[in-house]
N, C-alpha and C positions, 0 to 999 in steps of 0.2 A: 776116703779122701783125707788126707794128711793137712789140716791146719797150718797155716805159719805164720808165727806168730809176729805185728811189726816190730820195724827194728827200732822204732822209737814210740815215746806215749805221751796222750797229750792229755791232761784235768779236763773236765767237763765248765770249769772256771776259762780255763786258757781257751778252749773250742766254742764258747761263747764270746771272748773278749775279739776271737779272731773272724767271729761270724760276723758281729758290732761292728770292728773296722770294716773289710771287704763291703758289706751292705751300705755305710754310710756316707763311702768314697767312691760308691758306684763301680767296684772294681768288677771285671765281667769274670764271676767263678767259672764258667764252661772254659776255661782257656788258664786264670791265673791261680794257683796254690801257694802254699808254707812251702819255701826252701826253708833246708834245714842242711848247716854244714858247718866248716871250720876255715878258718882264715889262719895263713899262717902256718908254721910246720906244725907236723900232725901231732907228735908231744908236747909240744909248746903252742899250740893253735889255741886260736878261742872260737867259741861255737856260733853260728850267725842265723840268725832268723831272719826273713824276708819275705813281701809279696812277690811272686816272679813268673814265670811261663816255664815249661818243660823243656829240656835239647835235650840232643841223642845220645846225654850221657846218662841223661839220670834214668835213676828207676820213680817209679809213682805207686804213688802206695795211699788208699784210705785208711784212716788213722782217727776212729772216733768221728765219724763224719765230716771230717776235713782233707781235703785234697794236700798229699802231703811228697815236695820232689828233693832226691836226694840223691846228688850226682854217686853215684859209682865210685868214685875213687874217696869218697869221705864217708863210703858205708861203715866201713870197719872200724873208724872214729867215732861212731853216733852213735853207735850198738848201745841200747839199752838207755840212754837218755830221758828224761823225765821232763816233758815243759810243763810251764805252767804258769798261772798269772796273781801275782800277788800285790794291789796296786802298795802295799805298805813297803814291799819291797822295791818301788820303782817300778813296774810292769810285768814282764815277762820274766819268769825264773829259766833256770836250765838244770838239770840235775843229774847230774855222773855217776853210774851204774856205780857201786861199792866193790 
């Protein structure tokens, strides 16, 4: 069976910070996960983090034990992306494959 690897990764810092929210706001995890996408045209976009629900675009994918939706047409922008949570840096990082 052939591995595949996801197409994004999140710190064990960031998958903690994201477990603290969800649990603290009572969000109900069986149904809500991390979007993860781009706003804005695909070169010039910026990346967006959210709590949110799955539609029949995305794919889902666990990610370091976080439920993580990433519609289809922003796969190929988030390839290889780094989140993470840095509170010195204002909260959540994002980091662009090199």
């Amino acid at each position: 069976m052939d591995l595949i690897e996801p197409p994004v990764s999140i710190t064990d810092r960031a998958k903690e910070e994201i477990w603290d929210t969800l649990t603290s706001n009572k969000i109900p995890t069986d149904t809500y996960g991390l979007r993860v996408g781009i706003r804005g045209g695909a070169c010039s976009g910026e990346f967006v983090l959210g709590f949110d629900v799955a539609n029949e675009n995305d794919q889902t994918y666990s990610i370091n034990s976080v439920k993580v939706f990433i519609d289809k047409r922003h796969l190929l922008y988030v390839l290889g992306v780094a989140i993470d949570f840095d509170p010195s840096e204002g909260g959540y990082t994002i980091q662009k494959p090199k």
